[in-house]
FIDOTOR-611935 format. One record per residue: residue number from 1; residue in one letter; x, y, z of N, C-alpha, C in turn. Coordinates in steps of 0.1 Angstrom, whole numbers. Example, Ala and Ser with C-alpha at 12.3 -4.5 7.8 and 13.67 -1.06 7.14 Angstrom:
# residues 2
1, A, 132, -57, 78, 123, -45, 78, 132, -33, 78
2, S, 128, -22, 71, 137, -11, 71, 129, 0, 79
//
This chain:
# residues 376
1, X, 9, -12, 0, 0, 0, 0, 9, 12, 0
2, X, 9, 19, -8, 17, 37, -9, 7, 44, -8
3, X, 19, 50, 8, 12, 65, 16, 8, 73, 3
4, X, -4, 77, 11, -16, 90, 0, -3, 104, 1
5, X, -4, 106, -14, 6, 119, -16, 4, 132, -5
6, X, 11, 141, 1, 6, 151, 9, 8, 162, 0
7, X, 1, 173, -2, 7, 181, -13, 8, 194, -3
8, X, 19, 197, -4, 26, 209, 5, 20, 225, 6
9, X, 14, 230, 19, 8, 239, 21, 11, 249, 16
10, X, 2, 257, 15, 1, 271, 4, 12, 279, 4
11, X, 19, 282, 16, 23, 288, 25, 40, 283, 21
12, X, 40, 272, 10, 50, 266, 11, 55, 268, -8
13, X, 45, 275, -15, 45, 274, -27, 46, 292, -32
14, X, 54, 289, -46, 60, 300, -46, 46, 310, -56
15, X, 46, 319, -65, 34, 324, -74, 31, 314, -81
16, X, 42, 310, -86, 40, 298, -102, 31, 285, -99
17, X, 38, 281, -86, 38, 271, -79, 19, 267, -80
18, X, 14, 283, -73, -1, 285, -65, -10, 288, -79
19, X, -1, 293, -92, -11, 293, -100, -11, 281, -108
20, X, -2, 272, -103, -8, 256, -116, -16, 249, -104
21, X, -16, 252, -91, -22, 244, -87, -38, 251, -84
22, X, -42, 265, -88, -53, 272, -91, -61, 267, -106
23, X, -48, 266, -116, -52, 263, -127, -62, 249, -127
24, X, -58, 245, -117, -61, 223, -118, -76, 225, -111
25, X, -75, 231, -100, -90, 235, -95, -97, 245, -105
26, X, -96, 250, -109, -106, 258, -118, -114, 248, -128
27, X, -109, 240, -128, -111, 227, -140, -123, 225, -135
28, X, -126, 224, -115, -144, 221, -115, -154, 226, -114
29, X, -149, 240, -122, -157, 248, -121, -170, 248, -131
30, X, -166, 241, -144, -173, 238, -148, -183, 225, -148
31, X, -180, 212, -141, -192, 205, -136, -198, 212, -120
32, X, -189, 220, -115, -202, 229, -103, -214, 234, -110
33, X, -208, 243, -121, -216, 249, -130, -231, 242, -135
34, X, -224, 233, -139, -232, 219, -145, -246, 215, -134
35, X, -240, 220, -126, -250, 210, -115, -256, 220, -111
36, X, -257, 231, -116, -262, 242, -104, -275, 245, -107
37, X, -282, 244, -97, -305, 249, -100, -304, 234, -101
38, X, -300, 220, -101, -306, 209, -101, -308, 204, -83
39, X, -310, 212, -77, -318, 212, -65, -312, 198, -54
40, X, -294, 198, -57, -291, 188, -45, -288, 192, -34
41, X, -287, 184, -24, -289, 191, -10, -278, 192, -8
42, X, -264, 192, -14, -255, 193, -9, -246, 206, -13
43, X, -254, 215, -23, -252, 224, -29, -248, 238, -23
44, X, -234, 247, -24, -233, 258, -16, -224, 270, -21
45, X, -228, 277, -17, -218, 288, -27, -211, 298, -9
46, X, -197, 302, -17, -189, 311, -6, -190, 320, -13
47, X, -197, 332, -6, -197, 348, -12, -183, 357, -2
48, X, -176, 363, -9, -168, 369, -4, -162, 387, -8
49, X, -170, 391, -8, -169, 407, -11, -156, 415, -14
50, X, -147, 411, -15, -136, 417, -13, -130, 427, -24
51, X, -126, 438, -21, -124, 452, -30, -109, 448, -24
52, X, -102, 446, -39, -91, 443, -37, -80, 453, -47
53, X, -86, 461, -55, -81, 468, -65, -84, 485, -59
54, X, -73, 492, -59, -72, 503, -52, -82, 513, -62
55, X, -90, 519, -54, -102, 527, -59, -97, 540, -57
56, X, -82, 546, -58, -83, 557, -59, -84, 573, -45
57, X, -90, 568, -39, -95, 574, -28, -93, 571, -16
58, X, -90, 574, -2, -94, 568, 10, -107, 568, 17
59, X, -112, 554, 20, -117, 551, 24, -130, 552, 32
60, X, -122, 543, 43, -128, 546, 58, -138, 530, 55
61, X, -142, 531, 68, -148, 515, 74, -161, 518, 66
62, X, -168, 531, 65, -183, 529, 61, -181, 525, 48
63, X, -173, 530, 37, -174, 532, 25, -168, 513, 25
64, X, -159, 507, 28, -156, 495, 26, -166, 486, 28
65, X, -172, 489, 44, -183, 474, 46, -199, 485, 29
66, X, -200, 490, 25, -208, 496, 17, -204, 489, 4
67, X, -191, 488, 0, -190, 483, -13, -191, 467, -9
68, X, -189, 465, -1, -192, 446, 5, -203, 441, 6
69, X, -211, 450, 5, -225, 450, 7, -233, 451, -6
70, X, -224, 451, -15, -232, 454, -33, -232, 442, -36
71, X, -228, 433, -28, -232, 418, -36, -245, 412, -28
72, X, -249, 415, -20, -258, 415, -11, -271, 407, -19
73, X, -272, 413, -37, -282, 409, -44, -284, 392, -46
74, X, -268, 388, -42, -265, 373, -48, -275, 364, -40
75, X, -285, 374, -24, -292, 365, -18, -301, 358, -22
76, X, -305, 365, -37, -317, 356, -42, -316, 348, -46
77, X, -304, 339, -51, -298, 329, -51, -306, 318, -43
78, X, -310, 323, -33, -316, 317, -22, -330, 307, -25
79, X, -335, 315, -39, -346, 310, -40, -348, 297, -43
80, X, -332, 289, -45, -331, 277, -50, -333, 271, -35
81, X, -340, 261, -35, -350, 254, -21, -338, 250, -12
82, X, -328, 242, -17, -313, 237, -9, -298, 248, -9
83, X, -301, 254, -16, -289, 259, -16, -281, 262, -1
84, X, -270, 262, 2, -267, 271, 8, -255, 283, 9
85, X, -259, 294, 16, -246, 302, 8, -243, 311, 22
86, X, -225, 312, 23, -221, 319, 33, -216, 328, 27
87, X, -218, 340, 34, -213, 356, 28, -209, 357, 41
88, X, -194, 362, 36, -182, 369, 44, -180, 386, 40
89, X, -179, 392, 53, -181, 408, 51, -167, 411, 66
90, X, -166, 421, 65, -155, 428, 70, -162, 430, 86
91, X, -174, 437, 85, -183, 437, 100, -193, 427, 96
92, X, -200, 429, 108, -215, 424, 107, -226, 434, 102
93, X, -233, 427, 94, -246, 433, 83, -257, 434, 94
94, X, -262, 446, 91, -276, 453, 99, -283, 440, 97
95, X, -289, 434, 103, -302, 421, 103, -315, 428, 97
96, X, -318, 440, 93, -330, 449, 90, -327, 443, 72
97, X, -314, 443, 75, -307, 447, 55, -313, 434, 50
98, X, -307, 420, 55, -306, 410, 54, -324, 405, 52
99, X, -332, 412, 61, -343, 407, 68, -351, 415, 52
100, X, -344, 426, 44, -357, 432, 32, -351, 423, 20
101, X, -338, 417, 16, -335, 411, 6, -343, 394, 8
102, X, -340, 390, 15, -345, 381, 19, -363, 378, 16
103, X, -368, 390, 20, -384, 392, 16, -383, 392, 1
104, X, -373, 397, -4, -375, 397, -21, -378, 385, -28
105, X, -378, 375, -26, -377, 362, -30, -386, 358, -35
106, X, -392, 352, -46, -401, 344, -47, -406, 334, -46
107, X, -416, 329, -39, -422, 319, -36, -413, 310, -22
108, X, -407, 319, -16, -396, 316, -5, -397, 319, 8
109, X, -404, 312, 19, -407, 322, 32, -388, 322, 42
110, X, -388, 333, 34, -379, 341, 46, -370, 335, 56
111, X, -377, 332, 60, -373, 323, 75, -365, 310, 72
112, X, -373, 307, 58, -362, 291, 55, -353, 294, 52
113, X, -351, 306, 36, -340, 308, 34, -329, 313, 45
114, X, -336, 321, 57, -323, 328, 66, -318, 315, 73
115, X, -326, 306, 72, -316, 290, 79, -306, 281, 72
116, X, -312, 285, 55, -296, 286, 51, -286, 290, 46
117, X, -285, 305, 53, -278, 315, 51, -268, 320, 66
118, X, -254, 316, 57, -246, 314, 70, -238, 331, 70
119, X, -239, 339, 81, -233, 352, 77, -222, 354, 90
120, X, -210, 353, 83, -194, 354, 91, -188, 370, 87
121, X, -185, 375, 99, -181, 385, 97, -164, 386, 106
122, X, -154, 392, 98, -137, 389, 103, -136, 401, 117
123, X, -149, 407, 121, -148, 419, 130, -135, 429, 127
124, X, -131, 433, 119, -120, 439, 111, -127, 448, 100
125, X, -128, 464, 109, -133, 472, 103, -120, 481, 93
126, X, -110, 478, 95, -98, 482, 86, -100, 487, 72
127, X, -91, 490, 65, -93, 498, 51, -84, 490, 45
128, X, -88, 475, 44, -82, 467, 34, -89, 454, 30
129, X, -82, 448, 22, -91, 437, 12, -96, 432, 22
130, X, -109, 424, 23, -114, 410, 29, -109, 397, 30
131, X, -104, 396, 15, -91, 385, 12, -85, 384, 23
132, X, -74, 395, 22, -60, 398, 31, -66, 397, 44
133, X, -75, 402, 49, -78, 398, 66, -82, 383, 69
134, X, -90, 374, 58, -94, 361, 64, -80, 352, 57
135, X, -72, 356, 50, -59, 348, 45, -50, 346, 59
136, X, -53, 362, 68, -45, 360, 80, -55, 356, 94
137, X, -63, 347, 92, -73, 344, 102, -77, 328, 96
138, X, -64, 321, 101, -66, 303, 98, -81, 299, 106
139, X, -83, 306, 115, -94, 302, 125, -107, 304, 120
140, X, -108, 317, 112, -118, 323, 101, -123, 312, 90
141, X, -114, 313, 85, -112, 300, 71, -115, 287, 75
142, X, -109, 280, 90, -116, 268, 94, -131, 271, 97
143, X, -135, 280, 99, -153, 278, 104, -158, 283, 91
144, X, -157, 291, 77, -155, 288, 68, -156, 274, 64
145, X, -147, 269, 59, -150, 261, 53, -156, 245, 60
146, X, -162, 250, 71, -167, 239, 78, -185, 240, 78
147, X, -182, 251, 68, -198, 254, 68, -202, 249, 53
148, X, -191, 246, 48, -194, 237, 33, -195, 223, 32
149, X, -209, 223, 27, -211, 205, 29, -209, 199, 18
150, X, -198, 202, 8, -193, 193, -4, -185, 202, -8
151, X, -177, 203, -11, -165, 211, -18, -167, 209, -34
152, X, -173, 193, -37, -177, 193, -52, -187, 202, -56
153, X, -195, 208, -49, -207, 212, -53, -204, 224, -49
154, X, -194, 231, -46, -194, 246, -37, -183, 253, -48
155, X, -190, 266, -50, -178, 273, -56, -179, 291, -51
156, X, -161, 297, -51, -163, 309, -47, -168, 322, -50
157, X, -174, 331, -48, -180, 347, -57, -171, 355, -55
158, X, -163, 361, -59, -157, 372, -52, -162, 385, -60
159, X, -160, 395, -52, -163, 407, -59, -150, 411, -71
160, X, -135, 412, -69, -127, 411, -77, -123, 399, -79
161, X, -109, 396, -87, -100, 387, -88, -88, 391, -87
162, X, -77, 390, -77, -65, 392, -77, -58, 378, -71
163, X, -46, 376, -65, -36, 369, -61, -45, 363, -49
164, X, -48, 372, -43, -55, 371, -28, -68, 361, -28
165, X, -78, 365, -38, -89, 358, -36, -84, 346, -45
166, X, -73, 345, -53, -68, 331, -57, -63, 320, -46
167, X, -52, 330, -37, -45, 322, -27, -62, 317, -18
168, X, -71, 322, -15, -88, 324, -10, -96, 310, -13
169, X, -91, 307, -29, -97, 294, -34, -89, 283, -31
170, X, -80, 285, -32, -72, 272, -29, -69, 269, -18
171, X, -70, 279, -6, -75, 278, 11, -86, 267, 10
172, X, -95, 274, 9, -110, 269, 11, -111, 257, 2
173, X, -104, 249, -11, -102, 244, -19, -113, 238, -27
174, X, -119, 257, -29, -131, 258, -40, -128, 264, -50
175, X, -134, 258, -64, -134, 269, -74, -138, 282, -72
176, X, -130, 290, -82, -136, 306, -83, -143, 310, -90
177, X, -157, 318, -93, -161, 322, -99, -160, 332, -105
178, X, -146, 335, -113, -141, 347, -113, -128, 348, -124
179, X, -121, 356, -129, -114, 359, -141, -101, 353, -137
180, X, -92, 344, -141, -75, 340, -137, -74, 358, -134
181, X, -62, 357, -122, -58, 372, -117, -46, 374, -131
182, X, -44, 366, -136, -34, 366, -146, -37, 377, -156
183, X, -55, 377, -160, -63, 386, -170, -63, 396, -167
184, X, -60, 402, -153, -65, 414, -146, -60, 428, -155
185, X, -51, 424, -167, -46, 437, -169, -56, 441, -181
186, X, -68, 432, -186, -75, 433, -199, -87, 439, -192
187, X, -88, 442, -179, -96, 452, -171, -92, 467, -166
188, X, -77, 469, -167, -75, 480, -167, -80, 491, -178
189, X, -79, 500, -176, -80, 516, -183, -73, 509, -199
190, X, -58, 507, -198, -52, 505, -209, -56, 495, -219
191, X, -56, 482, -211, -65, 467, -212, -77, 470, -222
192, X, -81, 481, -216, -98, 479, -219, -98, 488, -234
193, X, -91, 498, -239, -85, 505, -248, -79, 495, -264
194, X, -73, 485, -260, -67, 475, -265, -75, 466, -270
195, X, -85, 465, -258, -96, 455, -263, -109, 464, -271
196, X, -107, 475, -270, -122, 484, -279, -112, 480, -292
197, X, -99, 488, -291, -94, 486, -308, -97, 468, -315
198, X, -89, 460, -305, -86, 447, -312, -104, 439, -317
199, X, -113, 444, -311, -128, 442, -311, -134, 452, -327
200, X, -127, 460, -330, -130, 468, -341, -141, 480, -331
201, X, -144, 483, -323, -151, 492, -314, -149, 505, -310
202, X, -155, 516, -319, -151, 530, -316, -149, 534, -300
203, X, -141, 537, -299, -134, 547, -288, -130, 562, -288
204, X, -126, 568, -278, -123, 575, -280, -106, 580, -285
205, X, -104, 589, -287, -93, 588, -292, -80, 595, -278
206, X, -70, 589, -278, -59, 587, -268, -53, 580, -268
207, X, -46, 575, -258, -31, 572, -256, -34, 564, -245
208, X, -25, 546, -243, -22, 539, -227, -13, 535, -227
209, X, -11, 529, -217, 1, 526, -212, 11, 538, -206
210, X, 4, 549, -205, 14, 558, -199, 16, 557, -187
211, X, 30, 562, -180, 35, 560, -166, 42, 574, -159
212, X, 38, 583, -169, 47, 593, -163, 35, 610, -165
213, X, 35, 620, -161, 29, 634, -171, 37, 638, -183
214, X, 51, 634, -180, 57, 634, -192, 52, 628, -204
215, X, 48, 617, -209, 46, 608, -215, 28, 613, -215
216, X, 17, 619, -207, 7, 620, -210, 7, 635, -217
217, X, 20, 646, -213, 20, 653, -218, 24, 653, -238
218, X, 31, 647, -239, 36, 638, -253, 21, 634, -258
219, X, 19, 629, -252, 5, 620, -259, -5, 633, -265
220, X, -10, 641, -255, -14, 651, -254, -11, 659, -273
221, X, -3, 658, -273, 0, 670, -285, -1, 659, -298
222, X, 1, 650, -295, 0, 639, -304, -15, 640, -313
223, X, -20, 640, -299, -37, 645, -302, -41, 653, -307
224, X, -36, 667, -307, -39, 677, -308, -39, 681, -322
225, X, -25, 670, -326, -20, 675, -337, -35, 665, -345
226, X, -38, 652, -342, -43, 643, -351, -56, 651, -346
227, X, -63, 658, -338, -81, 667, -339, -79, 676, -332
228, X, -75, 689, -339, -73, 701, -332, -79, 708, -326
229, X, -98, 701, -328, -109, 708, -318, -108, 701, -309
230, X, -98, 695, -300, -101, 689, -290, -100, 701, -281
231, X, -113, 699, -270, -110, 713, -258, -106, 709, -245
232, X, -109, 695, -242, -106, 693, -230, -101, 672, -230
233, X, -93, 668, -225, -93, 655, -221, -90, 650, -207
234, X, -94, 639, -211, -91, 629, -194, -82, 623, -194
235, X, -74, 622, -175, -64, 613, -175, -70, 602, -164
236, X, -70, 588, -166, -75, 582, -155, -65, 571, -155
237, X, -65, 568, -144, -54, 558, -139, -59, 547, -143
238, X, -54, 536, -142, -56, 525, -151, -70, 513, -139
239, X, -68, 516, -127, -72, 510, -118, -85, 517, -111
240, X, -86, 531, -117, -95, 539, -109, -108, 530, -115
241, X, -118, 535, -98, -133, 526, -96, -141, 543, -96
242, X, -156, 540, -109, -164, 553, -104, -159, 562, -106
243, X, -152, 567, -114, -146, 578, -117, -135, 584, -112
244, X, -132, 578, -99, -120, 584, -89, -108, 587, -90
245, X, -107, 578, -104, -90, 578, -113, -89, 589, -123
246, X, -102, 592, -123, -103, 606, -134, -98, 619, -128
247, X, -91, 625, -141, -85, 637, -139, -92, 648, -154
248, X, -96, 663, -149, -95, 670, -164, -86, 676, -166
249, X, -82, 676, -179, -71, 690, -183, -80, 696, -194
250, X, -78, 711, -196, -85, 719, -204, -72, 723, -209
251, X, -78, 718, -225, -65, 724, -236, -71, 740, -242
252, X, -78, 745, -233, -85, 756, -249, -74, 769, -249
253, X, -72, 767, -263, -66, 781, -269, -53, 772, -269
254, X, -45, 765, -267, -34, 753, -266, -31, 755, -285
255, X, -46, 751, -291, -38, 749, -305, -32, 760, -310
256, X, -35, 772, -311, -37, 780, -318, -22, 785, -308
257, X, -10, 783, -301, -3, 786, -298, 7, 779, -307
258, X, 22, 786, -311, 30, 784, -321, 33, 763, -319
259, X, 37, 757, -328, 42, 741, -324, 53, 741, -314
260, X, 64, 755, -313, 73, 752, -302, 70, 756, -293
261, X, 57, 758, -289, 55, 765, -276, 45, 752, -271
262, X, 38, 743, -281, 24, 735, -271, 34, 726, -259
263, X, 44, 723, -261, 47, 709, -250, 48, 716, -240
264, X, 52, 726, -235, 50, 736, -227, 39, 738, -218
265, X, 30, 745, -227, 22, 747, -227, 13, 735, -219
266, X, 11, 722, -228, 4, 714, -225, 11, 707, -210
267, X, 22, 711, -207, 26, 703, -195, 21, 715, -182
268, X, 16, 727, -183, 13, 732, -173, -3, 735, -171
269, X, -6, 726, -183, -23, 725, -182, -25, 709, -180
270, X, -12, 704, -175, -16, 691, -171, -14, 691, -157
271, X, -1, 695, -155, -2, 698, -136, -11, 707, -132
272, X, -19, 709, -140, -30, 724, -132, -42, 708, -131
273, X, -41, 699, -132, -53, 691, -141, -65, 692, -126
274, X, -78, 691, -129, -88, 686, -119, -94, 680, -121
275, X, -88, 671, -105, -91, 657, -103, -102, 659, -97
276, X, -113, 646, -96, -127, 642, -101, -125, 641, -85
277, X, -119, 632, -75, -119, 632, -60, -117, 644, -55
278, X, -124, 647, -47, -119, 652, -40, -110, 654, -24
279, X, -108, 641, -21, -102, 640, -11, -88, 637, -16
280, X, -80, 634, -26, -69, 630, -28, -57, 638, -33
281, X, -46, 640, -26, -42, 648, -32, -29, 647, -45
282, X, -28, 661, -52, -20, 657, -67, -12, 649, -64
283, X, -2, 650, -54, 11, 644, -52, 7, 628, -53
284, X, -1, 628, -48, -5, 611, -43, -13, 604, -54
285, X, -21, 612, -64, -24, 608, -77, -14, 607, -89
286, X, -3, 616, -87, 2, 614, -98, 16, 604, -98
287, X, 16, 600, -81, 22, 587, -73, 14, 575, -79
288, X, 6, 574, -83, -4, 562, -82, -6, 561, -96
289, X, -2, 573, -101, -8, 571, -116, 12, 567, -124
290, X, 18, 569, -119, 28, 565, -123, 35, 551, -120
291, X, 29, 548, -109, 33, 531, -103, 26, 525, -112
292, X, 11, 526, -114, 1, 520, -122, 2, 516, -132
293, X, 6, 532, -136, -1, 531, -153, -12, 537, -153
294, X, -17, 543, -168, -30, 550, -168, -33, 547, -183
295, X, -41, 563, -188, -42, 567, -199, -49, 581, -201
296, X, -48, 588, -211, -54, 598, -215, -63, 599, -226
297, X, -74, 603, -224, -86, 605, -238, -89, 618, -238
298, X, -96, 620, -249, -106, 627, -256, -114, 630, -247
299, X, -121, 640, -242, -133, 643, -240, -145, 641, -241
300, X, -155, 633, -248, -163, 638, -253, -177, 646, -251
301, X, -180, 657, -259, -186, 669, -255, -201, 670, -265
302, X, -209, 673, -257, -220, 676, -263, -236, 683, -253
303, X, -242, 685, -265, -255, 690, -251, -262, 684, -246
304, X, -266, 666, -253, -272, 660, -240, -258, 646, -242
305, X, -255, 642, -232, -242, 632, -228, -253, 619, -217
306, X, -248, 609, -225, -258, 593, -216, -241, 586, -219
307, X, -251, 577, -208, -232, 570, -201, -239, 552, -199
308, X, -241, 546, -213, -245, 534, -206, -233, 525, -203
309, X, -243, 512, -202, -234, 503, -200, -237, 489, -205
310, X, -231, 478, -205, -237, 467, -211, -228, 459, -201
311, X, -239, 448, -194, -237, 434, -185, -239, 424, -186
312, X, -225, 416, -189, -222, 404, -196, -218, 393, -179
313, X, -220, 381, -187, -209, 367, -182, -204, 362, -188
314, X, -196, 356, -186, -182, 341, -195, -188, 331, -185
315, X, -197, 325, -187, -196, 311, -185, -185, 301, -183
316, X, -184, 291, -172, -174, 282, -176, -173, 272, -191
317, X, -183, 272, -197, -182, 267, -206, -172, 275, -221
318, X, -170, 285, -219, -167, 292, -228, -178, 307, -234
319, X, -189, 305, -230, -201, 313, -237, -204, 322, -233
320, X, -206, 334, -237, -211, 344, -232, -227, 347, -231
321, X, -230, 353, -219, -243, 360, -221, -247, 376, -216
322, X, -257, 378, -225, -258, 392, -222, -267, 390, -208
323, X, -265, 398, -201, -276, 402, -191, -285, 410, -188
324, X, -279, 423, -191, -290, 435, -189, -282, 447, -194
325, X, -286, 462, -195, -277, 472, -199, -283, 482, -189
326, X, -279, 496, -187, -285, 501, -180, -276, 515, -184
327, X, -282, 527, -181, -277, 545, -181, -270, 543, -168
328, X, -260, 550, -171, -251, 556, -158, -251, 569, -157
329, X, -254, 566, -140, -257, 584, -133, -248, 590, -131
330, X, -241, 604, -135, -229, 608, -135, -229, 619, -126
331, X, -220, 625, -119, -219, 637, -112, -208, 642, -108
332, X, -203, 647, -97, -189, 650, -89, -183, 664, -93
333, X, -171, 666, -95, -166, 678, -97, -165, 683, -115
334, X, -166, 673, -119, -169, 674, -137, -174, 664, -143
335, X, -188, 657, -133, -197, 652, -141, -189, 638, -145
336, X, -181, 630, -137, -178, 618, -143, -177, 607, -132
337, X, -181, 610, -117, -185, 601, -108, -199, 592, -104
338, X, -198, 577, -105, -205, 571, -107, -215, 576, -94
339, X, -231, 578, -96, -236, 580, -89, -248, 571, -85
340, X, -251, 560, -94, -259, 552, -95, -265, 550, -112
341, X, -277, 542, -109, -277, 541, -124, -294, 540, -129
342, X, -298, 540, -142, -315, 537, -141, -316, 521, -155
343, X, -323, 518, -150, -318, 502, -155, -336, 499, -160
344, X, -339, 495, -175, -327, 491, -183, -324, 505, -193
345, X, -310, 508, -199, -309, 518, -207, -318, 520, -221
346, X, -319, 533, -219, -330, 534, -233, -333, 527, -243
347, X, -343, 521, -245, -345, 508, -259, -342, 518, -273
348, X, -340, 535, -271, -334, 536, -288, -322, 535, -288
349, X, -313, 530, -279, -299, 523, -286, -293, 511, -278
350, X, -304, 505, -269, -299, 497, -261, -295, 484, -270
351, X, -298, 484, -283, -296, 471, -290, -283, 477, -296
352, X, -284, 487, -298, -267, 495, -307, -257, 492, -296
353, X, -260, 492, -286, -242, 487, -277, -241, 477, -273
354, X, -256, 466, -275, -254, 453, -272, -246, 445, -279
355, X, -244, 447, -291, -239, 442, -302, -225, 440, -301
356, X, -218, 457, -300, -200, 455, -299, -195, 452, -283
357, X, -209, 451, -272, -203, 444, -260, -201, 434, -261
358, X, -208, 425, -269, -213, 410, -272, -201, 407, -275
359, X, -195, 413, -287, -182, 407, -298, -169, 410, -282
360, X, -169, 427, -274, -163, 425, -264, -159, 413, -255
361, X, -168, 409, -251, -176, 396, -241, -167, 386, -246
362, X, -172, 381, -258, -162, 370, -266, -150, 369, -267
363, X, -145, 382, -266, -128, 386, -269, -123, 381, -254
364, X, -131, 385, -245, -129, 383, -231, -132, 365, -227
365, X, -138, 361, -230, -141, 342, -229, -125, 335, -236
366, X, -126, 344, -248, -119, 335, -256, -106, 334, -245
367, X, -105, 344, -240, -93, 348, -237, -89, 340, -221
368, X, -100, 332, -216, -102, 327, -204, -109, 334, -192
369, X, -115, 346, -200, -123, 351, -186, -135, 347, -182
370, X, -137, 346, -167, -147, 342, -161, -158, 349, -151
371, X, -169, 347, -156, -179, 355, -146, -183, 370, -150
372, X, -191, 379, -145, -196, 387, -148, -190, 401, -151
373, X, -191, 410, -156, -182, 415, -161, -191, 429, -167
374, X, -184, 442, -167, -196, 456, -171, -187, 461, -183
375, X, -194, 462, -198, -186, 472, -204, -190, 487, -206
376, X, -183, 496, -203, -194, 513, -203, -190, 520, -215
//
């Protein structure tokens, strides 16, 4: 008889190491998938909220347990008779919150679903990922995952995908429902630029991959030169959430200055730029925007301005589907902070952006991405 192989703790494996052995588990994600709404009792999903990509801004405890709380919707989930699903949050959720989602349900009394609904909170009101606090809480992750009654049948939600809620799955040794962190850069600012061109999908016109004002100043005249009515553009960091990474510069009267004067020129209407936060200061934006990476666009200007969006999934199978579209509510210090939204977006063009999200979507499956996904 040969001893059962031990395969050496997480803790003991290097990046490479943790993403072939992420790669091997993702493989069940598609018969979880398979099996999911066929009503076995042994069925369970781990919700884990975690904002793990820097949004630009500080914080604070309200605004974190508030974005952990936007998955909150996944409780209807519930309506499936067995399911069960544990949602992990940073504090503990108002029971009022729990007690009106819960009523949403159809044909579901309340009371059954909240019996099987397991809600763990890491008491760690801190201003950091969710991931990163239950990764350092082995005690957390044992009552975790002792609330899962089949590991075949269970798979993870997270709100992002990084390293963290990777190292998160292979803790709890569930699939993720969610993009390889490997993809993460076809979600950035630049990423997403790359993927409007490579999709054939008008954009606007600009420059990524930049890391410096030097280099957005460059870009800047680049533009100017190729649409000389441009009056104003954006710089947003490649990672900014809700408009936070946005910055304006106003180029007006820029063109009509001699060619050896614009780089000049355009570099002191970039350090004048205004930024869309207001709590953050230049130094520490244009810190973040240079670690990062960003990019710079076009403006675009007109008398009435709509800001949709289109909301997809990648299936484990490969497939994409549409889900819904919706207008985005805009506001802040120049009109580009996400403020909410009115759903679904106008039927006179909601079929006109379903179309190049769709081919989007595809570009994004083909490519190995997973789970739901917003293009704006």
């Amino acid at each position: 008889i040969q001893p059962a192989q031990i395969q050496p703790a997480l803790a003991e494996l290097d990046d490479a190491a943790r993403q072939g052995r992420f790669h091997v588990l993702q493989q069940r994600m598609e018969p979880v998938w398979e099996a999911w709404g066929l009503d076995l009792p042994d069925e369970s999903v781990v919700v884990v909220p975690s904002i793990t990509v820097s949004r630009g801004v500080a914080t604070g405890s309200a605004l974190t347990q508030a974005f952990e709380e936007r998955l909150l919707f996944l409780l209807l989930l519930l309506r499936q008779p067995r399911l069960r699903m544990i949602y992990v949050t940073s504090a503990p959720i108002n029971p009022r919150i729990i007690e009106y989602y819960l009523a949403l349900l159809p044909g579901v009394i309340p009371s059954h679903a909240l019996a099987r609904l397991t809600l763990i909170a890491a008491d760690d009101s801190t201003d950091r990922a969710l991931s990163e606090k239950l990764l350092e809480r082995p005690r957390l992750l044992a009552k975790i995952a002792a609330q899962i009654p089949n590991r075949e049948r269970c798979h993870l939600i997270p709100y992002n995908t990084t390293s963290l809620e990777r190292d998160l799955a292979l803790t709890l040794g569930i699939p993720m429902y969610g993009a390889d962190p490997r993809l993460a850069d076809l979600g950035t600012k630049s990423g997403c630029r790359r993927l409007f061109a490579e999709c054939g999908v008008t954009h606007p016109l600009g420059a990524e991959n930049l890391h410096s004002l030097a280099e957005v100043t460059d870009a800047i005249k680049v533009m100017i030169a190729t649409r000389p009515t441009i009056g104003e553009v954006i710089i947003k960091t490649n990672e900014g959430v809700s408009g936070a990474g946005n910055a304006l510069v106003d180029l007006a009267g820029i063109v009509n200055l001699p060619e050896e004067q614009r780089a000049a020129a355009i570099d002191i209407r970039v350090r004048a730029m205004q930024l869309e936060s207001t709590t953050i200061p230049l130094d520490t934006y244009v810190a973040k925007f240079e670690k990062g990476g960003g990019i710079v666009e076009e403006r675009i200007v007109g008398e009435t301005l709509l800001s949709p969006s289109v909301q997809l999934r990648a299936r484990p199978d490969g497939s994409v589907e549409l889900l819904s579209t919706h207008d985005q509510l805009l506001g802040g210090a120049s009109g580009q902070s996400y403020l909410g939204c009115l759903f679904p977006a106008d039927p006179a063009y909601s079929r006109l952006i379903s179309e190049p999200a769709q081919r989007i979507g595809e570009r994004l499956a083909a490519a190995g991405a997973l789970g739901r996904f917003a293009i704006d």
